[in-house]
C-alpha positions as CSV (number, residue, x, y, z in Angstrom):
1,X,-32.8,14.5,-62.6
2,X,-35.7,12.8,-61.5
3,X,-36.2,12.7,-57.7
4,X,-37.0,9.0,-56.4
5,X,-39.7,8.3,-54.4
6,X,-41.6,5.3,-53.0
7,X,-44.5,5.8,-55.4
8,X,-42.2,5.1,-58.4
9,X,-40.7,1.9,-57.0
10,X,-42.1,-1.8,-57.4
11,X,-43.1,-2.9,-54.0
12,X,-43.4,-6.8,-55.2
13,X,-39.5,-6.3,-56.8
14,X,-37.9,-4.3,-53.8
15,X,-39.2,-7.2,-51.4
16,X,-35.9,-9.4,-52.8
17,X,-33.3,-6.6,-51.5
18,X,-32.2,-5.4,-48.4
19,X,-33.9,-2.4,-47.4
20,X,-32.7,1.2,-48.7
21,X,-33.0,2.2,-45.0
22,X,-30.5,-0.6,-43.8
23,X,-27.8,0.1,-46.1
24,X,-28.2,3.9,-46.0
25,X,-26.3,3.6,-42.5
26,X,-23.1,2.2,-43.9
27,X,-21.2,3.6,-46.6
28,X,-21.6,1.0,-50.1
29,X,-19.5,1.5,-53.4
30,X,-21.3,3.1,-56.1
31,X,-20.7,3.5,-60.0
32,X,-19.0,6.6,-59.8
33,X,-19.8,9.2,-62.9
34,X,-22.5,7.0,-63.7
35,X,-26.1,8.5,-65.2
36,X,-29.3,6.4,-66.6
37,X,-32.5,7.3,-68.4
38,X,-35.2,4.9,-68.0
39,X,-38.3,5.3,-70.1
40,X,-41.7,3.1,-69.8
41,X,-44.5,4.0,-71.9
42,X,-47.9,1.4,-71.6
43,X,-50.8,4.4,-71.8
44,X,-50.2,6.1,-74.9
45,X,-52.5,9.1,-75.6
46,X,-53.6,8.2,-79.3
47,X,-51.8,5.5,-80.2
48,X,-52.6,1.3,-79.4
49,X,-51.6,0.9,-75.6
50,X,-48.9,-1.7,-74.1
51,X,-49.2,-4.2,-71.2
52,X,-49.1,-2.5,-67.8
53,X,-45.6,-4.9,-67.9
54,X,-44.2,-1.7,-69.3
55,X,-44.4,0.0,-66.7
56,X,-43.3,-2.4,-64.6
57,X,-40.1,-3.3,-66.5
58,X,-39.2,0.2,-66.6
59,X,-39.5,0.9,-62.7
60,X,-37.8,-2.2,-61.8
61,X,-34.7,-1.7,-64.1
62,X,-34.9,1.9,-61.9
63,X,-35.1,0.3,-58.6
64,X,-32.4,-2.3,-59.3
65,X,-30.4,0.6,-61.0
66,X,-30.0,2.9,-57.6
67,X,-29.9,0.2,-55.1
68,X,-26.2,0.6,-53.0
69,X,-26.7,-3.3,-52.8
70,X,-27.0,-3.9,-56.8
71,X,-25.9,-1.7,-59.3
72,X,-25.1,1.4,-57.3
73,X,-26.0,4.3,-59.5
74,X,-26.6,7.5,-57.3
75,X,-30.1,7.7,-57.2
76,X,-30.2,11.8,-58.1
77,X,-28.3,10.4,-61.6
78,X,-31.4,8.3,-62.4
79,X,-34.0,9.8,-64.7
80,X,-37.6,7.7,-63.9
81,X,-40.2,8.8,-67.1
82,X,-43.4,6.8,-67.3
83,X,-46.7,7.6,-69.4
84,X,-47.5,10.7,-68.9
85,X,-43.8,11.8,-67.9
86,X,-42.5,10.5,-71.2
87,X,-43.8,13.4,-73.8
88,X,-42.1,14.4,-76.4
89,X,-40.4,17.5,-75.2
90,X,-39.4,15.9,-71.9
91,X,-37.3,12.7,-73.8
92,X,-35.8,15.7,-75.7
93,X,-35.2,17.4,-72.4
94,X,-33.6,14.1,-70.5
95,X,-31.8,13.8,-73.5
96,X,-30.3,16.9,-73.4
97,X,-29.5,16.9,-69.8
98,X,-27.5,13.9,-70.4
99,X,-25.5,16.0,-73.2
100,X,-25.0,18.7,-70.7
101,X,-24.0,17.0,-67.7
102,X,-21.9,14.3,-69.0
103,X,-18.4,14.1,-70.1
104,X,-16.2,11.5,-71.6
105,X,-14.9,9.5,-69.2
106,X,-18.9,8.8,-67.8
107,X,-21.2,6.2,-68.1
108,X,-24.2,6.5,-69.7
109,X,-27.2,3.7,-69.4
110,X,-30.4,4.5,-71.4
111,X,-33.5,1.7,-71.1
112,X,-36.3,2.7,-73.2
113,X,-39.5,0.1,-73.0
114,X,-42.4,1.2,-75.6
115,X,-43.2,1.7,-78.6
116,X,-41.0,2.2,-81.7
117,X,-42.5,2.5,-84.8
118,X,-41.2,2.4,-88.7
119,X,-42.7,4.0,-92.1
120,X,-41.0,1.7,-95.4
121,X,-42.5,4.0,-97.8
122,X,-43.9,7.3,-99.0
123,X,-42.5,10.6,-97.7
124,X,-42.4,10.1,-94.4
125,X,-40.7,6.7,-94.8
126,X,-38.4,6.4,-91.4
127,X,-38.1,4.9,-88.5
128,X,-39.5,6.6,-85.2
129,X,-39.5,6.5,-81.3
130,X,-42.6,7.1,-80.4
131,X,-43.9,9.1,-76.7
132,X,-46.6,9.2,-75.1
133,X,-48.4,12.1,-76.7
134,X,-46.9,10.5,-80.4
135,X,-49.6,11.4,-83.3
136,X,-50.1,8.6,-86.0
137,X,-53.2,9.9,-87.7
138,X,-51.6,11.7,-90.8
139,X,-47.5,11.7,-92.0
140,X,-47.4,15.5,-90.2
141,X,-48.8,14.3,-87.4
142,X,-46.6,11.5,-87.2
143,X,-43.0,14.0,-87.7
144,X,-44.3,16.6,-85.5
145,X,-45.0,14.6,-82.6
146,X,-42.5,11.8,-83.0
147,X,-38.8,11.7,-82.5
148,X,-37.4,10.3,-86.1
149,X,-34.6,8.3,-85.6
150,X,-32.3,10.9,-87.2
151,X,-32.9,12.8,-84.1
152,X,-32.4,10.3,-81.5
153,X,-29.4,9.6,-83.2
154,X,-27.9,13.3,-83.2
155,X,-29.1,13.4,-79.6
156,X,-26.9,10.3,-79.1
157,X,-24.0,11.7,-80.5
158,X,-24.4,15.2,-78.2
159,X,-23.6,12.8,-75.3
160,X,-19.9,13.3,-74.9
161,X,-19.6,10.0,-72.9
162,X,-17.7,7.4,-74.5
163,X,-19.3,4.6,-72.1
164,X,-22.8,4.5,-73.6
165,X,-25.4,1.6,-74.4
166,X,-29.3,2.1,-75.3
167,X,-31.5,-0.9,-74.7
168,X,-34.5,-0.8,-76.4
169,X,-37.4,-3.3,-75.0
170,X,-39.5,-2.0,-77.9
171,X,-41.2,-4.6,-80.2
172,X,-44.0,-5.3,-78.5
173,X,-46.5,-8.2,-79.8
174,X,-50.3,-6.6,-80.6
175,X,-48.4,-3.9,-83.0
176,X,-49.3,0.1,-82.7
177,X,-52.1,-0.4,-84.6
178,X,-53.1,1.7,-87.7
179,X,-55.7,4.9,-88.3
180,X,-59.3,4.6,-90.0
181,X,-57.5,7.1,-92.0
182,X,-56.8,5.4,-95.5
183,X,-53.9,8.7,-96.2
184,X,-52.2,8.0,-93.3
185,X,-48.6,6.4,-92.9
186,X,-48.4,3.0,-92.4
187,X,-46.5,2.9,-89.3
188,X,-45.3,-0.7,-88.4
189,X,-43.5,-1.7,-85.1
190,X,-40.6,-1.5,-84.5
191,X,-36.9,-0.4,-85.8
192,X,-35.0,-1.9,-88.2
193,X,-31.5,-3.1,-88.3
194,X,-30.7,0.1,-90.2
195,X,-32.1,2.5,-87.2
196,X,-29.8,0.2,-84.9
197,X,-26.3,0.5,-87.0
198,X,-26.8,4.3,-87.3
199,X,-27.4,4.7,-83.3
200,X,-24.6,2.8,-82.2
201,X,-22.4,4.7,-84.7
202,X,-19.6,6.9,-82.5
203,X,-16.6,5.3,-80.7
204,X,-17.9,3.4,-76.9
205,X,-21.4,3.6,-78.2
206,X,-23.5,0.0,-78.1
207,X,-26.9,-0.7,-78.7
208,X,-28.8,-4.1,-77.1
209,X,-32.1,-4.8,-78.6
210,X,-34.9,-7.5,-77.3
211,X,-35.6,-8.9,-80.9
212,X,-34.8,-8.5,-84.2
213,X,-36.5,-6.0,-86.3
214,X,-39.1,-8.6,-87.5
215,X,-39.7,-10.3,-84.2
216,X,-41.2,-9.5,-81.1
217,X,-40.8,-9.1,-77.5
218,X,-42.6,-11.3,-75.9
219,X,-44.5,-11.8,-72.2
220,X,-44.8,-15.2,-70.8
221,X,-48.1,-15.9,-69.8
222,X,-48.9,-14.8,-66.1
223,X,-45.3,-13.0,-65.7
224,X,-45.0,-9.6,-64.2
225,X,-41.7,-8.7,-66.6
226,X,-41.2,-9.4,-70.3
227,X,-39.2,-12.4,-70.9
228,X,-36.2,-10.0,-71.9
229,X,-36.4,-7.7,-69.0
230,X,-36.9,-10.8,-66.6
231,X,-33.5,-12.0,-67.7
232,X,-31.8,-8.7,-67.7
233,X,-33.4,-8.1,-63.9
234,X,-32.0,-11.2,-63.2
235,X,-28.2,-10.7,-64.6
236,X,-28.0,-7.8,-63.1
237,X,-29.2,-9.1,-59.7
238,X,-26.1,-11.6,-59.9
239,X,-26.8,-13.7,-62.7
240,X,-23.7,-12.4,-65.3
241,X,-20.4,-13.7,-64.1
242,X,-18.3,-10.8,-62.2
243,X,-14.8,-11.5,-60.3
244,X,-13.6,-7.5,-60.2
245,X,-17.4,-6.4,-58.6
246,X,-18.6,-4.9,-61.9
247,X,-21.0,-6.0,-64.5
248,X,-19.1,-5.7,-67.9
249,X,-21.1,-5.0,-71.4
250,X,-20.2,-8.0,-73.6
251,X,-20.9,-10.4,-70.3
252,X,-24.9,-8.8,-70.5
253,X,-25.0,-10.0,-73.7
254,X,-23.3,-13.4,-73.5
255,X,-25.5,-13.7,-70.1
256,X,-29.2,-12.5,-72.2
257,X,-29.1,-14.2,-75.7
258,X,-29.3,-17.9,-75.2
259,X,-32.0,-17.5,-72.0
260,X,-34.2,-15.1,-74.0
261,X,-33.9,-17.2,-77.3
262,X,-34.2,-20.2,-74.9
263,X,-37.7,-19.4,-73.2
264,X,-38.9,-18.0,-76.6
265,X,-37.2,-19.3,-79.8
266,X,-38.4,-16.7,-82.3
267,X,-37.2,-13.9,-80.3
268,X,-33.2,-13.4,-80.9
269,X,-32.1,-10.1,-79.1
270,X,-29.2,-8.5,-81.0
271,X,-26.3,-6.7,-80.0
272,X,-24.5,-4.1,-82.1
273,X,-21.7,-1.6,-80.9
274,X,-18.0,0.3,-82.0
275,X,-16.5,-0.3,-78.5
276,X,-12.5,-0.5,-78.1
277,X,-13.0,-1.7,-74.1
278,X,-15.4,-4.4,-72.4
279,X,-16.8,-1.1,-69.9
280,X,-18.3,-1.6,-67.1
281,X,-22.6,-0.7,-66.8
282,X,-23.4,-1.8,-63.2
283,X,-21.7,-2.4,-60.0
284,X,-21.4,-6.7,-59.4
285,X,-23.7,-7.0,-55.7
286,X,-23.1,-3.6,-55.0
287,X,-19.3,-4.0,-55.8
288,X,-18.4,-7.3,-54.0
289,X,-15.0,-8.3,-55.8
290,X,-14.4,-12.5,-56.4
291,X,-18.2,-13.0,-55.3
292,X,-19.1,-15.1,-58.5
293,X,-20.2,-18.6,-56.8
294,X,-17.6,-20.2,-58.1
295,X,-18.0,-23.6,-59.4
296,X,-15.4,-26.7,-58.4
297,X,-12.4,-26.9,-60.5
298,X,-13.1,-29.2,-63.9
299,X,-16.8,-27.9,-64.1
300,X,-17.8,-25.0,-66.5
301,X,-21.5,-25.2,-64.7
302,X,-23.1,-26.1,-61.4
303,X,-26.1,-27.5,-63.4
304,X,-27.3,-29.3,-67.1
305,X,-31.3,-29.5,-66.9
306,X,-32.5,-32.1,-68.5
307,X,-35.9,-32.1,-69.4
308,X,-38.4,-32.3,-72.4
309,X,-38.9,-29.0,-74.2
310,X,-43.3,-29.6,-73.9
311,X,-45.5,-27.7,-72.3
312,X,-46.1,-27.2,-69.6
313,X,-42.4,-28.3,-68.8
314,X,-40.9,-25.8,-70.7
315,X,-42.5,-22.8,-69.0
316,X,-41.5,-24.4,-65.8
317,X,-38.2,-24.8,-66.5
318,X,-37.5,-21.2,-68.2
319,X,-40.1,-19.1,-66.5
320,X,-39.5,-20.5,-62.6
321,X,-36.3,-23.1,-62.3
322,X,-33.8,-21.2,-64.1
323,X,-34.7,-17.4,-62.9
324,X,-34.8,-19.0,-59.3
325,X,-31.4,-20.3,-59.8
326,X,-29.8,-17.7,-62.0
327,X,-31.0,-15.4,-58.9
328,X,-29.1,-17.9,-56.7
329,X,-26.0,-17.2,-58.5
330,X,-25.6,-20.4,-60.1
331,X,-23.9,-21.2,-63.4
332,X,-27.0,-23.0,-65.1
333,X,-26.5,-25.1,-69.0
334,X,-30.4,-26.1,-70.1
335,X,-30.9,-29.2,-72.3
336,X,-31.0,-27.8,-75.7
337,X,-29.8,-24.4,-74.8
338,X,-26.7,-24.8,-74.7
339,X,-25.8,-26.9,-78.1
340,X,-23.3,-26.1,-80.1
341,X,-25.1,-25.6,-84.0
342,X,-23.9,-27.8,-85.8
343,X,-22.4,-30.3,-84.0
344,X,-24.6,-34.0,-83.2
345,X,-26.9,-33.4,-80.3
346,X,-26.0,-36.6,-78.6
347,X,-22.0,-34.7,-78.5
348,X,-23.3,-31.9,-77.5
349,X,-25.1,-33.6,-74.5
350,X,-21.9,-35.4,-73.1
351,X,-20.3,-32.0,-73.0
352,X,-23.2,-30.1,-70.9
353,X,-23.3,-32.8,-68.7
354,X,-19.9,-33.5,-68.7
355,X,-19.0,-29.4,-67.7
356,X,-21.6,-29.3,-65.1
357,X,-21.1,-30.5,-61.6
358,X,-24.6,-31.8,-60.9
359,X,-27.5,-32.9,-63.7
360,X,-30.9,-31.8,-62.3
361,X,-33.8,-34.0,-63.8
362,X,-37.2,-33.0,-64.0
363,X,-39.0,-35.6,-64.0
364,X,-42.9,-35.6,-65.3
365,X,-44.6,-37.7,-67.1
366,X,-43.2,-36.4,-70.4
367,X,-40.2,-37.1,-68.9
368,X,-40.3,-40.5,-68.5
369,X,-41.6,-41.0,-71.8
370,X,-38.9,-39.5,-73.9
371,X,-35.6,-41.9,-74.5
372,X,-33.2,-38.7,-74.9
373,X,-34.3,-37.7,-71.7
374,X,-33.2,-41.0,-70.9
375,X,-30.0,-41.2,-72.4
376,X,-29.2,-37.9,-70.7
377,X,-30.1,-39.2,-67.2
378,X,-28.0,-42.3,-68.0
379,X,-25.3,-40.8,-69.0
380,X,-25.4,-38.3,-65.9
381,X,-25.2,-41.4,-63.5
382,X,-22.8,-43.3,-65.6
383,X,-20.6,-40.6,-65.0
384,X,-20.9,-40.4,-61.3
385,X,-20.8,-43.9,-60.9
386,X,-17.2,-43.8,-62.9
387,X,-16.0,-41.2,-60.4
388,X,-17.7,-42.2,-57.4
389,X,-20.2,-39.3,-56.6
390,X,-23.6,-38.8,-57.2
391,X,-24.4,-36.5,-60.2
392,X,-27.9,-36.5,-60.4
393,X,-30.5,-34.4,-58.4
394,X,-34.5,-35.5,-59.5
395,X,-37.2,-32.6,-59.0
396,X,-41.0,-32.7,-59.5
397,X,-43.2,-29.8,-60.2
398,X,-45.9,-31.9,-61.0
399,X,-47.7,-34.9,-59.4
400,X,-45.9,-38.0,-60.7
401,X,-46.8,-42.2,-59.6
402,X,-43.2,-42.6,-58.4
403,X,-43.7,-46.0,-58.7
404,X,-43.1,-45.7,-62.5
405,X,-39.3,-44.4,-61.7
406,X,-36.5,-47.0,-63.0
407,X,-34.4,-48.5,-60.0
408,X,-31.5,-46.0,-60.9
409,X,-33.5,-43.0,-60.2
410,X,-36.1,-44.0,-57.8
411,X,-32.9,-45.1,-55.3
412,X,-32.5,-41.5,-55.4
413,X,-33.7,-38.8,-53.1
414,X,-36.2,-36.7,-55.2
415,X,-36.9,-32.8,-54.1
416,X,-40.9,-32.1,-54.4
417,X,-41.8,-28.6,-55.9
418,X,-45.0,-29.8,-56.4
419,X,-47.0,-28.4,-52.7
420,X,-47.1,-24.8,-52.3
421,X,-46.3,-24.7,-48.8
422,X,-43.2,-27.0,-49.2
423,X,-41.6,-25.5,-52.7
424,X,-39.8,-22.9,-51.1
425,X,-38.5,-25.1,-48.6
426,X,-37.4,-27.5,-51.6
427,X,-36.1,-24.7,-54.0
428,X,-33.8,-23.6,-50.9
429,X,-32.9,-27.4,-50.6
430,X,-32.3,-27.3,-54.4
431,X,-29.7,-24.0,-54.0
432,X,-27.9,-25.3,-51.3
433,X,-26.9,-28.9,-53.1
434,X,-26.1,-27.0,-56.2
435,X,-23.4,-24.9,-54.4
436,X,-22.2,-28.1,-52.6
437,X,-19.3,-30.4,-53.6
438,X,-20.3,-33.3,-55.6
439,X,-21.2,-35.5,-52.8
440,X,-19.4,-38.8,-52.5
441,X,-20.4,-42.6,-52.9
């Protein structure tokens, strides 16, 4: 495997753990019998490149994967390949090395962010992983320096483990791009849902995709991780519910889907799998067993956002509030997110508010403006004021004339994210009266 060293690991990322120095003193839990793959691919050789987020989502998946404190795989059963690393011959020889030094009791975790590309028609019709030195100019081209899905499929089936998921981070927006030459393949990007039934196909086998096959993976405007990989960071940093100190398969997917589909709502990622056990992919915290904050008795959630789904709102709410609190631990429902289809919104409201403990508000001017926003905060305080405590919590992330706040919410003590130097102050503020009892009247 791969030997780890500092030059591979995201120095921005690793500032949010304890050091690998500190804990290297004192003896941590790991995931025993556990080995991962972990393939980024930005700079292709003659093929459309990715965003350097590539790269970045592929070393900090690594990072968060070896850390004692985190997931706990033993670093030596880590495989890092990025760019260059990531050839053809050397995914068949990762691959391989899984096959041979696996058996059926391990765990196997393989992340692959890239490119993944599809021919519908003409002979060389098939779908195709594509590394770094892949050739699209001409259909030979494409076979001989491709690996066909029929491949990665066979190599997938070598792998005697029968604890196995592939996450592909692979439909990247921009597209691979096409030849000047009019005879070559029409490669699309992408896999199908075809390429996906016939990889998970094998008993413990499961596949977790970033998008459908006609969708694509997107990056939120100045992020540093796609909006998939964000979330998945964030899960696996403490974000999917754990009481036993591991991070269990179906609970990634339960924890990605409505927060991916929630930031952006064309991109759906899909799960697909033959497993006869919920197994285990990641130690909870570095194996900490009953850590989930747990939230007070009657209460599903610590928090319902309300807000208005507009811009810039929405990117506030989905690309800093909640990733600041799922990272907190906190059990977070978002207006609009977390609807039942189906069912009349204005039902579906009472019960998010009514299974969270507190109801943040962020207030803007949008806010103020909208009248479900208002029925919502209403309905939040009517609540409390029923059971004597205080429900809401007001924030501002952008400068708002206060004096325009209804008597109900201006009596009310509203944190300010708005000043630079005061936000983190605020968001620590925020954190700490989340994971407080409902205080009293």
């Amino acid at each position: 495997m791969t030997k780890i060293t500092s030059e591979f690991l995201s120095k921005d990322f690793l500032t949010s753990f304890p050091s690998l120095q500190e804990v290297a003193q004192s003896p941590m839990p790991s995931m025993e019998n556990a080995y991962a793959l972990v393939v980024g691919i930005a700079n292709y050789q003659k093929i459309r490149p990715l965003p350097e987020t590539v790269l970045k989502d592929a070393q900090d998946i690594q990072t968060l994967l070896i850390h004692p404190h985190y997931c706990g795989y033993a670093p030596e059963n880590v495989q890092l390949l990025l760019d260059g690393q990531a050839t053809q011959a050397a995914l068949h020889q990762a691959l391989d090395r899984l096959a041979q030094g696996t058996k059926a009791d391990s765990t196997v975790f393989i992340y692959i962010s890239s490119h993944g590309g599809r021919v519908d028609f003409g002979p060389h019709q098939g779908e195709y992983l594509l590394p770094v030195d892949a050739d699209s100019t001409s259909g030979a081209s494409l076979t001989a320096t491709a690996i066909p899905s029929t491949q990665f499929t066979e190599a997938l089936r070598a792998i005697p483990a029968r604890k196995l998921v592939v996450v592909f981070d692979c439909c990247h927006s921009g597209g691979i791009g096409q030849p000047k030459d009019d005879a070559a393949p029409v490669l699309k990007a992408g896999f199908s849902d075809n390429a996906y039934e016939a990889l998970k196909q094998g008993k413990g086998r499961a596949i977790l995709a970033s998008s459908r096959s006609e969708e694509f993976s997107y990056v939120a405007q100045g992020a540093t991780n796609s909006v998939f990989t964000q979330h998945f960071l964030a899960g696996l940093k403490g974000g999917i519910a754990s009481d036993d100190g591991l991070i269990r398969l179906f609970n990634v997917f339960e924890y990605l889907q409505p927060r991916v589909t929630g930031a952006f709502p064309d991109q759906h990622p899909i799960f697909k799998a033959e497993l006869e056990e919920n197994f285990p992919v990641a130690l909870y915290l570095g194996g900490q067993k009953g850590a989930v904050p747990q939230v007070e008795e009657g209460f599903r959630y610590d928090a319902y956002i309300s807000y208005v789904d507009q811009a810039p709102d929405t990117g506030w709410v989905w690309d800093i509030l909640v990733p600041k609190l799922e990272d907190a631990g906190l059990k977070i429902a978002v207006s609009g997110d977390s609807e039942k289809p189906g069912v009349a919104r204005v039902v579906n409201i009472e019960r998010g508010i009514q299974q969270s403990k507190r109801t943040v508000v962020m207030l803007s001017e949008t806010y103020l403006a909208d009248h479900m926003a208002a029925f919502e905060n209403t309905l939040g305080q009517t609540m409390g004021i029923q059971e004597g405590t205080y429900r809401l919590l007001p924030i501002k992330s952008t400068p708002l004339d206060t004096s325009r706040l209804p008597t109900r919410l201006s009596m009310l003590t509203t944190l300010d994210l708005t000043h630079p130097r005061r936000a983190e102050r605020e968001f620590s503020r925020l954190i700490e009266a989340l994971r407080q009892p409902l205080p009293r009247m």
